[in-house]
Every structure is written in structure tokens, then in C-alpha cells.
N, C-alpha and C positions, 0 to 999 in steps of 0.2 A: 678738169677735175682739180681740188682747190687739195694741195698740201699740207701735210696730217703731222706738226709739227712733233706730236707722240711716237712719228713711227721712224723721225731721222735718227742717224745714229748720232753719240754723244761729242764726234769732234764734226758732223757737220750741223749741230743744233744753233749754234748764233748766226751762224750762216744764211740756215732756215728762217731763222727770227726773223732778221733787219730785213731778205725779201719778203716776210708777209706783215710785218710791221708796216712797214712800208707803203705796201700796196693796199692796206685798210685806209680808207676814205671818213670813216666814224668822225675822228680827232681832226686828220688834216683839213677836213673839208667846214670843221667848225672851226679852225684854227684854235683850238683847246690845244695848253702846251702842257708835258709829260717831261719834265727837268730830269727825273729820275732817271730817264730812259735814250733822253735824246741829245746830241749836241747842242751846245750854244747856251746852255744858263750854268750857272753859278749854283754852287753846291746847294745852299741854302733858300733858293729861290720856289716862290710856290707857285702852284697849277695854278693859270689863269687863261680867260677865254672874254672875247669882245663879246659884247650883246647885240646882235642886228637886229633889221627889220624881219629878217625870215623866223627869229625866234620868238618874236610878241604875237600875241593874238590880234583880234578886230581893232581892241581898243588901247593896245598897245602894250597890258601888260603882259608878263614874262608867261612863255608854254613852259610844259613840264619838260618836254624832253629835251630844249637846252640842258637846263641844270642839271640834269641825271644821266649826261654825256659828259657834260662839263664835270661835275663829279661822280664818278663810276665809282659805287659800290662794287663789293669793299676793296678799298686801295691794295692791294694783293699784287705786285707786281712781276714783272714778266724774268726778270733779274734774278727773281727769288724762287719761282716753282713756277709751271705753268697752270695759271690759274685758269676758273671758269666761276662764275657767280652764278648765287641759287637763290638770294634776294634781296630788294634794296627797298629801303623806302625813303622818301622824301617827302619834307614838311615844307610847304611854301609861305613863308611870314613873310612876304614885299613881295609888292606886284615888281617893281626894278624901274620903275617908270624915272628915266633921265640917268639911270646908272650904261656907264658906257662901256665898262669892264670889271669883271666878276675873281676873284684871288679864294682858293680853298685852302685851308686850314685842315688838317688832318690828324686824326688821333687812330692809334692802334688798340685794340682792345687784347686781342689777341691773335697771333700767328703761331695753330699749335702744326704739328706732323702731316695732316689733313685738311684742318679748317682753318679758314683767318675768318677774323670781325672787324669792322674797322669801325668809325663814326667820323663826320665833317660838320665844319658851318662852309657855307658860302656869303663873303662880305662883298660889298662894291670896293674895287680896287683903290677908289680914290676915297674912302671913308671906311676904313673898317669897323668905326661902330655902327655902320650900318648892315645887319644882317639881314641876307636874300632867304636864306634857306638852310635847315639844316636837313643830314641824311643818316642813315646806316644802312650797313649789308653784311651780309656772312659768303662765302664761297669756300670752295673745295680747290684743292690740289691736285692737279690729272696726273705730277709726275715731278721728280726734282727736275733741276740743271745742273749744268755743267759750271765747272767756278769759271772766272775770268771773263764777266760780259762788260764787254767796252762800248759805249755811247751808242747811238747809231745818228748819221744822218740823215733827216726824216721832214725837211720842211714841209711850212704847208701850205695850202693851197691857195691862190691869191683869190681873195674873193671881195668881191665893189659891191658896199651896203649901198643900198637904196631903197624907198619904198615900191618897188617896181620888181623886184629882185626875185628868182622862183623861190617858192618855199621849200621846205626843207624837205616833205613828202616826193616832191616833184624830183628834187636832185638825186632822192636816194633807189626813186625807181617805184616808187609806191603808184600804183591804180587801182580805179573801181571795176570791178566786176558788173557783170550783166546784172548780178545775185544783192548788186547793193553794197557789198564789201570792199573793202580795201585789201588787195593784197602787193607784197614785197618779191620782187622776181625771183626765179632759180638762184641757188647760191652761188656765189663767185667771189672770184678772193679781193675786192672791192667792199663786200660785207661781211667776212667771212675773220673770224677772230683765228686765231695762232692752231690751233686743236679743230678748224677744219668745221668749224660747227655757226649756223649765225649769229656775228657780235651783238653785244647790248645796244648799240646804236640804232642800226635800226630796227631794231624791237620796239625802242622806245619810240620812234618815229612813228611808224607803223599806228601802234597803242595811243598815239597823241591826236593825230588826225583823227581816228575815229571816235575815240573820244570826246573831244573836242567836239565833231559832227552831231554824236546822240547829246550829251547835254545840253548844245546847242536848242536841239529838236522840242527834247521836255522844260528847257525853261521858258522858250517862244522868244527869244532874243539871241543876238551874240556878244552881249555885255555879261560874259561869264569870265568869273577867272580860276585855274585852278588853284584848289588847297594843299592835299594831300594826294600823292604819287606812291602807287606801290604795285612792285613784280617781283612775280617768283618763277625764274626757270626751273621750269619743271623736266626736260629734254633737250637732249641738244638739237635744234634745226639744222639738219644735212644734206637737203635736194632741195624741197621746194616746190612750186610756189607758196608762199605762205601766205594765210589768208587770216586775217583778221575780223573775229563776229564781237556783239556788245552788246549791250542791255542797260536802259539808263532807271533810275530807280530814282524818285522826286520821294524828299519827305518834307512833312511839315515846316519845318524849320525853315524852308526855300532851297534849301541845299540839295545837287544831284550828285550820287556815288555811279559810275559808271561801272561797270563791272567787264572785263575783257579777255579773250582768247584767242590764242594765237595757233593754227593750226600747220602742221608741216605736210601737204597735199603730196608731195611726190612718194610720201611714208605713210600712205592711207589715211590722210587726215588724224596724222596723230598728235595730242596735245602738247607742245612743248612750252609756250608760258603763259600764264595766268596774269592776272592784272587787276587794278581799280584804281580811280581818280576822284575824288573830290571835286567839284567845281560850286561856286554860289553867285550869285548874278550881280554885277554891281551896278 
């Protein structure tokens, strides 16, 4: 059973934190850095994340769900209240092709008593007029904290790019069903965000893959790239399996909107997030 960071009391809640901080695979395992949160950077330093081969498509350019791991709507931090996100979008202007590290930018819109909004760009670390993508999102507040949160130590996970390397569906536990679907295993605190519920990581995974797959299907190629990336938690995901269905929708233009749900099976197939992708063929 994965621990309900809501229900510790308020002198062991950082306690709680740094072990399920910790033990979330999302960030460490993309090696995406959280300065705010973690030992080892300098005050002023911004969230950046390497681009591997697990995060491009066929053809090399960028998936969605690097970037919307790499920056998580809305920047709401864990410091500040425990947050949960209710929806992000993301605009993808560069494919990222030859960019080898990604640097966010971040703006607050508002942090009111309940809600935050934030917005981002994401640039190529080594040219920041080059811009990858920009984002926003809104999320809720499950609860204050406690004052006095000190760093934690959180490294992360060594991982060797290569073109040979599993993808990212494969590391986070993602398979197909008998039924044609992709679904994400029973929860465990490996995917399982601070409040006990499934992180945005692998949602975004999850929703990428199959994504990815129906577009694929209705363009009759896989020189597709995605545009625009957009989810809305709708529920929290609490057991599990979770199963991912989709719908690809071709309009004139060439362009395919995939349309996506994410279902939480152990909770009677109840809907917890929504979704859609852009993709157009290049």
C-alpha cells in the first residue's frame, strides 16, 4: 500500500516527503533536475533535462511526454502545499532535432489559497533562443505544509543513451492487452506521486504511446510529429491497472487530433484523465 502523504501528521510530513519523493521514478529516471526541491544546484538555477534517444520518435523528433515531464504543469511545489494538477497543455514549436539538453523558464501566474497557474517556455540548454515548447496548467492544493522544508537528497538515475536503449513505455511498466490497449500496472510508490494517487509521468507515458500508435495508424506512416499535448486530471488514480483507450480523428488539413482516456480498472473502470495530441506528418 503506497503512503498518503495527507494523512501523516505535521512533524512527520518531510519525513514522508524525501521517502516518496525519493522513491518516484517520473524525474529520476528522466534525469529532469527539480533545484527547488533537491540538493546539489544553486539557488538560481533552472530545471533542465538531457534529451535521449528514448524520448524521439521514428524519426527522431521530440515525443510529448519528455517535455511535459520535463516541465510539469503547473510548477506548484511540494515546499509550498501539496499539490496535485487538474491540467496542462503543451505547444510543441521544434521538433529538438540535435538539441541535447532542454532548460525551463518559469512564470507564476498565480498561487491563490487553493489554486496555482503557472506558464513555461522550454529552450535548448545551449541556445536559449531557441525555443522547444511552451506550456501551462492550473492545479489544486490537497493541503498546507509544515514550514521548514530542507533540500532533499534525490539523485538520479544513471542511465546510458543509446539508440538500442528501452523506451520509456517499456521502463515505466506500460503493456498491451489482449484488448489492443495499453495499460500501466497496479500503483506503487515507484509511480505513485506524494497524495498516494498516479503521478503525471506516467500518465503522460501511458497517453504518448498510444497516441503515438493511433496516429501512426490514420496517417499510414510513422513520420508524424507531435503538436499540441493536452490533459486534464479528472480523478485521482488509486489501484489500478490502468488502462489507456483512443480515438484518432484525420482532418483535412493532414493533421490527426488523437483523443485519449485513461481508465483506473481496480475502481470499476473509473475515468481519471482525459487527453488529446496533435500530431501532422512530416
Amino acid at each position: 500500500m503506497v503512503k498518503d502523504i495527507c494523512e501523516v501528521t505535521p512533524d512527520q510530513h518531510w519525513d514522508a516527503f524525501e521517502e516518496l519523493w525519493t522513491g518516484l521514478i517520473s524525474y529520476r529516471y528522466l534525469n529532469k533536475t527539480t533545484p527547488a526541491l533537491d540538493t546539489g544546484f544553486a539557488d538560481d538555477e533552472l530545471e533542465s533535462m538531457p534529451l535521449r534517444h528514448d524520448m524521439r520518435n521514428a524519426h527522431g523528433g521530440i515525443m510529448a511526454a519528455p517535455l511535459a515531464i520535463g516541465c510539469p504543469e503547473p510548477s506548484w511545489n511540494d515546499d509550498l502545499v501539496v499539490p496535485a494538477p487538474v491540467v496542462s497543455f503543451t505547444q510543441i514549436l521544434d521538433d529538438a532535432r540535435g538539441v541535447n539538453r532542454i532548460e525551463v523558464y518559469r512564470e507564476v501566474i498565480n498561487f491563490g489559497r487553493q489554486m496555482g497557474f503557472t506558464r513555461s517556455k522550454v529552450v535548448d540548454a545551449a541556445d536559449h533562443s531557441r525555443v522547444i515548447s511552451t506550456s501551462a496548467g492550473m492545479g489544486v492544493s490537497l493541503g498546507d505544509v509544515p514550514d521548514g522544508y530542507e533540500a532533499v537528497e534525490n539523485p538520479l538515475i544513471p542511465v546510458e543513451d543509446s539508440p538500442d536503449m528501452p523506451r520509456l513505455h517499456e521502463v515505466f511498466g506500460v503493456e498491451k492487452g489482449d484488448d489492443g490497449w495499453y495499460r500501466l500496472p497496479e500503483l506503487s510508490k515507484e509511480f505513485s506521486a506524494p497524495h498516494a494517487a498516479l503521478h503525471l509521468g506516467p500518465i503522460h507515458i501511458v497517453f504518448d504511446i498510444t497516441a503515438h500508435e493511433l496516429a501512426e495508424q490514420a496517417a499510414g506512416t510513422d513520420h508524424i510529429q507531435v503538436e499540441n499535448w493536452y490533459v486534464m486530471f479528472v480523478k485521482p488514480g488509486l489501484i489500478g491497472p490502468f488502462r489507456c483507450e483512443g480515438e484518432a480523428i484525420a482532418a483535412r488539413s493532414g493533421r490527426i487530433n488523437v483523443n485519449l482516456t485513461l481508465f483506473d480498472e481496480g475502481r470499476d473502470n473509473r475515468t481519471i484523465t482525459t487527453g488529446s495530441g496533435v500530431f501532422r506528418v512530416v
